[in-house]
C-alpha positions as CSV (number, residue, x, y, z in Angstrom):
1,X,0.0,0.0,0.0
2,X,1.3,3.0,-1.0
3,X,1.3,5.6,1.5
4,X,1.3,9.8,1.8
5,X,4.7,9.9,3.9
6,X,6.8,8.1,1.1
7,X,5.0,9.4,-1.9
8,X,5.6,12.9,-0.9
9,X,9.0,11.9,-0.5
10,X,10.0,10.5,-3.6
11,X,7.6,13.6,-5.1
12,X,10.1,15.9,-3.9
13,X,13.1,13.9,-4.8
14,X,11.6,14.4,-8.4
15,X,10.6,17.5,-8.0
16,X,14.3,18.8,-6.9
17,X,17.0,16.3,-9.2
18,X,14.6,15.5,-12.3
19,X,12.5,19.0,-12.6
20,X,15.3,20.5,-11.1
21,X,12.7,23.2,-10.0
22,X,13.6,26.2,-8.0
23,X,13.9,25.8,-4.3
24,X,10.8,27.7,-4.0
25,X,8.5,26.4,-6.8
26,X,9.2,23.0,-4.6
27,X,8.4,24.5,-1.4
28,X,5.0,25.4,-2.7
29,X,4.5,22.6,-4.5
30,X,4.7,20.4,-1.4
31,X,2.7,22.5,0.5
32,X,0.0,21.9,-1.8
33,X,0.4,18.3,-1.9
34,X,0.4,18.5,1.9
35,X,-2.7,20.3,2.4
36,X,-4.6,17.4,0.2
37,X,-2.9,15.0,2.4
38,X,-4.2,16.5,5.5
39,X,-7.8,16.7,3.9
40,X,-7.6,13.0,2.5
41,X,-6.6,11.9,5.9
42,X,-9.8,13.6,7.5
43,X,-11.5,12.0,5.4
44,X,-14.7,9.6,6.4
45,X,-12.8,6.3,4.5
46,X,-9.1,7.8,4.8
47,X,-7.5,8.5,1.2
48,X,-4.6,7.4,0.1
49,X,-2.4,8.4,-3.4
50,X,-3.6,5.4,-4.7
51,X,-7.5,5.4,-3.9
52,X,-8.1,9.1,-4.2
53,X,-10.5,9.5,-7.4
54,X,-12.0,12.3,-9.3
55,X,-15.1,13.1,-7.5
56,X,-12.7,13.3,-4.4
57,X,-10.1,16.1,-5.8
58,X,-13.2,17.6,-7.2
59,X,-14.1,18.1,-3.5
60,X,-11.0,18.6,-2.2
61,X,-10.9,21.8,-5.0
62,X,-14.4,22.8,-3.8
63,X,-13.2,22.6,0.0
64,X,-9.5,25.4,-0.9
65,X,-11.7,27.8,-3.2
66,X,-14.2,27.4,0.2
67,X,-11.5,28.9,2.2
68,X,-11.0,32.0,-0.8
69,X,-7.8,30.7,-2.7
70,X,-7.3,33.2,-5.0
71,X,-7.6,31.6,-8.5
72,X,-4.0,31.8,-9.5
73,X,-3.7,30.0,-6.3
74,X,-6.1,27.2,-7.2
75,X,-4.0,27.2,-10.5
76,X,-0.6,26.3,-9.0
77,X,-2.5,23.8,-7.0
78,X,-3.8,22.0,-9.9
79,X,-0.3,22.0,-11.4
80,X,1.0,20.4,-7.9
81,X,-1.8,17.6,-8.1
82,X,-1.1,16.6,-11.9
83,X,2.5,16.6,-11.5
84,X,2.0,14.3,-8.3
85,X,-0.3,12.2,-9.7
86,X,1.5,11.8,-13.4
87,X,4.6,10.7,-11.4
88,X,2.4,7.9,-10.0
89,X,2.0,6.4,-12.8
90,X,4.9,6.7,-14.5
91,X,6.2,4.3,-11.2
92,X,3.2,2.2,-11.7
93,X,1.5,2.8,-8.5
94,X,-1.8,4.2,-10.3
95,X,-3.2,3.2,-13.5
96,X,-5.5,5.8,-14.2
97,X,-5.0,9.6,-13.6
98,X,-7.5,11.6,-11.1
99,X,-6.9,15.0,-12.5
100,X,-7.4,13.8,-16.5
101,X,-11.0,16.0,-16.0
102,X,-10.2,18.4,-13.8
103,X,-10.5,21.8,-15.7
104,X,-8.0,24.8,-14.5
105,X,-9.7,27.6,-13.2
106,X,-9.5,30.9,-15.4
107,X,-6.8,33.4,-15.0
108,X,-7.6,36.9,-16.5
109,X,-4.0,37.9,-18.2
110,X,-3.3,40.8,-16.2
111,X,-1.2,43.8,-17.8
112,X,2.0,44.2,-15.3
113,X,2.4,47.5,-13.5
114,X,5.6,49.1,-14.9
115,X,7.6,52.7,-14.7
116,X,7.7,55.5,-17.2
117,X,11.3,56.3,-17.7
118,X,10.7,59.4,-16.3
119,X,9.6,57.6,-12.9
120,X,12.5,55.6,-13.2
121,X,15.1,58.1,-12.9
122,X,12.9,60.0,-10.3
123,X,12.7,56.7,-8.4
124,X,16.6,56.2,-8.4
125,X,17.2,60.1,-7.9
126,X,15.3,60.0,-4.7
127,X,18.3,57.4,-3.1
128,X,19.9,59.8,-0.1
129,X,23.5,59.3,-1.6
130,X,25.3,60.3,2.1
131,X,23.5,56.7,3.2
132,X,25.8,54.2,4.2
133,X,24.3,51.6,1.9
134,X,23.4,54.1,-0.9
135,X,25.9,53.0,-3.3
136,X,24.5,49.7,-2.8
137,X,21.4,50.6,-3.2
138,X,22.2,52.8,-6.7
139,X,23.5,49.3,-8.2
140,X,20.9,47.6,-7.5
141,X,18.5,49.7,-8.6
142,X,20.4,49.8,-11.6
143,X,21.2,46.3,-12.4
144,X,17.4,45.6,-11.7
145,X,16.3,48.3,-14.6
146,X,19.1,47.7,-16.8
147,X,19.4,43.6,-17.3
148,X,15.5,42.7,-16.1
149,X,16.3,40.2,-13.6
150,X,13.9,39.0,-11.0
151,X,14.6,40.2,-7.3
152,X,15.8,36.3,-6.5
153,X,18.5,36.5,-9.1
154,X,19.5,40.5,-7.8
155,X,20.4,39.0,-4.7
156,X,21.8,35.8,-5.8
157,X,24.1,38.0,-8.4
158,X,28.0,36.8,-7.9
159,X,30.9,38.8,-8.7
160,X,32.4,35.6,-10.7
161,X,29.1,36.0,-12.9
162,X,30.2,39.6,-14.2
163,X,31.7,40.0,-17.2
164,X,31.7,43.9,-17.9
165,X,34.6,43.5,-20.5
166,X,32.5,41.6,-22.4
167,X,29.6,43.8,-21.4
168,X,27.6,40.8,-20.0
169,X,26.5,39.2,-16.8
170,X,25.7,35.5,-16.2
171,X,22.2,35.1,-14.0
172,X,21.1,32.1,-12.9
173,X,17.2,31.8,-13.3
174,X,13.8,29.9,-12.2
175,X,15.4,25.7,-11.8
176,X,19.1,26.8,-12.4
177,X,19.2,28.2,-15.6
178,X,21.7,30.0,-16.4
179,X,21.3,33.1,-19.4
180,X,23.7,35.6,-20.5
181,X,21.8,39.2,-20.2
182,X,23.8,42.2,-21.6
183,X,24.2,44.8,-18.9
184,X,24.4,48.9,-19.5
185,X,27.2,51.2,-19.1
186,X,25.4,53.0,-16.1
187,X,25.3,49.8,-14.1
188,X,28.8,49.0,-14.7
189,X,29.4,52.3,-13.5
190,X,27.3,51.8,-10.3
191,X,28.1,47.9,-9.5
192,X,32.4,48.9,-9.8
193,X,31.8,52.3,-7.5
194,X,30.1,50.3,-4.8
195,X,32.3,47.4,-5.1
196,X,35.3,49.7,-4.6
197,X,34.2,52.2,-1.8
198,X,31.4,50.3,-0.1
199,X,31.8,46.3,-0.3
200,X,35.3,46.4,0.3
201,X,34.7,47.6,3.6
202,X,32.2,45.4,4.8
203,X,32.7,42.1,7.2
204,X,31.7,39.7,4.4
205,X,30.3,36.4,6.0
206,X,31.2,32.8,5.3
207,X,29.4,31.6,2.2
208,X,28.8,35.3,0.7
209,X,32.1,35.8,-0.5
210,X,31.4,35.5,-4.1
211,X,27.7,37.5,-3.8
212,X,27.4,40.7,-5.2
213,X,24.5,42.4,-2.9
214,X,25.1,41.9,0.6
215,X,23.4,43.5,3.8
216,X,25.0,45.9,6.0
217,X,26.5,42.9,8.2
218,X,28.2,41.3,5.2
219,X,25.6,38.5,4.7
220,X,23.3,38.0,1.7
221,X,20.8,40.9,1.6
222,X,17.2,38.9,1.2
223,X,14.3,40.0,-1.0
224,X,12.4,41.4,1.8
225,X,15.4,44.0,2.5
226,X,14.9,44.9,-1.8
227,X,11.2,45.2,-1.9
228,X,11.4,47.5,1.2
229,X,14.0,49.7,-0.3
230,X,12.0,50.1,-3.7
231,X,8.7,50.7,-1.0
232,X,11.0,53.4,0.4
233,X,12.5,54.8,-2.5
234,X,8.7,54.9,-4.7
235,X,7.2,56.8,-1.3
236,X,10.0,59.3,-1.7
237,X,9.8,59.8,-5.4
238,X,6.0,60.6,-4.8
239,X,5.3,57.5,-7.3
240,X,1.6,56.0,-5.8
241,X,1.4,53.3,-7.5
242,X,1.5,49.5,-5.5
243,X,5.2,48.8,-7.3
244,X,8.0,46.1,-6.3
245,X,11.2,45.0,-7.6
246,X,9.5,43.1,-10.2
247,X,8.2,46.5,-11.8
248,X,11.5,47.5,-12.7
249,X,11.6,43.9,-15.1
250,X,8.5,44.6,-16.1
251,X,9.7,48.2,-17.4
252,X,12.9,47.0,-18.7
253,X,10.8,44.8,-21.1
254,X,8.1,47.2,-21.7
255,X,10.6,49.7,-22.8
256,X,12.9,47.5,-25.0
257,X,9.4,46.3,-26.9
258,X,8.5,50.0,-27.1
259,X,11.2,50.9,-28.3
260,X,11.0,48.3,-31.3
261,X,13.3,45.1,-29.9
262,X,12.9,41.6,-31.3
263,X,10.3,39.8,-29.2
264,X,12.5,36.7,-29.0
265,X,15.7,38.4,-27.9
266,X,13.6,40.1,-25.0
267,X,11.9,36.5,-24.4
268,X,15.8,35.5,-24.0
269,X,17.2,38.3,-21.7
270,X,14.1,37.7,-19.6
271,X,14.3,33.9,-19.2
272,X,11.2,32.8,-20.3
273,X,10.6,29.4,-21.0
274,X,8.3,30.2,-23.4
275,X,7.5,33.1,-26.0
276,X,3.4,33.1,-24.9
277,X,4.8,34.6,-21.7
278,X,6.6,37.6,-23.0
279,X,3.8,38.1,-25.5
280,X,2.2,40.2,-22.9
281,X,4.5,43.0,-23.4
282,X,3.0,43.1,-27.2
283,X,-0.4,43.6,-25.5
284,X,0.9,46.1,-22.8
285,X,2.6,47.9,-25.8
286,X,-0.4,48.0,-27.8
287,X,-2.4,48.8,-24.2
288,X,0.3,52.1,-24.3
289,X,-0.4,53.1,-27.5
290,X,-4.4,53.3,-27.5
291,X,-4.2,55.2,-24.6
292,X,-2.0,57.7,-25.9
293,X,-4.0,57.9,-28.8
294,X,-7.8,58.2,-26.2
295,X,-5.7,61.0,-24.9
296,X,-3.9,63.1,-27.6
297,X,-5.6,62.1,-30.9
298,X,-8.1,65.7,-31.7
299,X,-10.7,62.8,-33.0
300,X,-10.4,60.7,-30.3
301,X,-11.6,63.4,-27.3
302,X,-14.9,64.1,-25.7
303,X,-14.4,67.6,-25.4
304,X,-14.8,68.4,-29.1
């Protein structure tokens, strides 16, 4: 009999050396799995991975929207359960699969929140250069707007990864993917001048030797500390808008597609896995531009 303990077990073995998923993605993924486990064992004839059947993750989906998932929530749930369950029976524990019928729930594409490049430099210009960390903070911001990377890959950034006279820098991405991104004079600039007059001086822990960003103790700085300086430095810039590090990839891309780049070379400086993804942009563009024309075109105005 195949029980919950084990196949959760070998799930995440799969999940971490086969998928080779982020850290993360895993951690979520299991929690999922988890929470059904809990439910199947409350159950009046207790489930296990073997003897759960459709009506019951039909339920078991009923019983998480119940408790106001959000649907993107239910989404990644449903991507836990079909992974779990196809790994079933590719061991041959299960011969049929419980989530073959199970629909997704529908996810409204959502047009990402990102800068003008006006806000942009008003959001860097409002970093208080006497700060202890500013310089820190300056590269950073820059390296964020300039290369597009995700907050988790700012703060995993390692010196050995920079290649400035090449004009590049090596990130590694969502399950250990590694991309080259090109990376702008300006945050050359920035990165070298806190390197050399702020880094230097710090007590760098063991095991961040090699990391770019550190905190003011010398340890990795965590994505917390970078979403609360961006907080901080939006507030100050007067910029209202609910923004994050993520706006700043979100504006890198809207600007380079703007500006007329090739949709796949953005798709690769991004790291997506697939084109469909940085397709948004294309619609955010398009988004841009009809709004421009609602409010500048004389034909287009309600106050003729």
């Amino acid at each position: 009999m195949v029980d919950w303990d084990r196949s959760l077990s070998d799930h995440h073995a799969y999940l971490k050396l086969e998928r080779a998923l982020s850290d993360r993605t895993i951690q979520a993924y299991m929690s999922d799995l988890s929470k059904l486990s809990a439910w199947c064992s409350q159950h009046e004839k207790a489930l296990t991975p073997t003897t759960i059947q459709l009506e019951h993750v039909q339920s078991f989906i009923a019983h998480v929207a119940r408790q106001g998932s959000a649907p993107t929530t239910q989404a990644r749930m449903l991507s836990a359960l079909r992974s779990f369950f196809k790994g079933l029976l590719r061991e041959g524990a299960r011969s049929d699969d419980p989530m073959e019928l199970v629909e997704s729930p529908r996810i409204g594409r959502h047009l990402p929140e990102f800068l003008s490049v006006e806000e942009v430099d008003r959001l860097i210009a409002a970093i208080d250069m006497s700060a202890p960390m500013a310089h820190r903070d300056r590269a950073m911001m820059e390296t964020l707007y300039s290369c597009g990377l995700r907050v988790s890959e700012c703060c995993g950034l390692r010196m050995s990864c920079l290649y400035f006279d090449e004009g590049f820098i090596r990130v590694i991405g969502k399950g250990d993917k590694e991309r080259l991104v090109p990376v702008g004079p300006e945050a050359i600039k920035q990165i070298t001048r806190y390197r050399e007059e702020v880094r230097v001086h710090l007590p760098v822990s063991r095991n961040a030797e090699d990391l770019l960003f550190l905190n003011a103790r010398g340890g990795p700085i965590s994505r917390v500390t970078v979403f609360k300086i961006v907080k901080d430095l939006a507030a100050r810039a007067g910029i209202r808008r609910n923004i994050g590090p993520h706006t700043f990839r979100h504006s890198f891309a809207t600007h380079l597609v703007e500006g007329g780049a090739d949709l796949r070379a953005v798709q690769e400086m991004l790291g997506h896995a697939s084109i469909t993804t940085t397709e948004i942009y294309t619609h955010l563009d398009r988004e841009y531009l009809r709004s421009n024309i609602m409010q500048f075109h004389p034909r287009a105005r309600k106050d003729r």
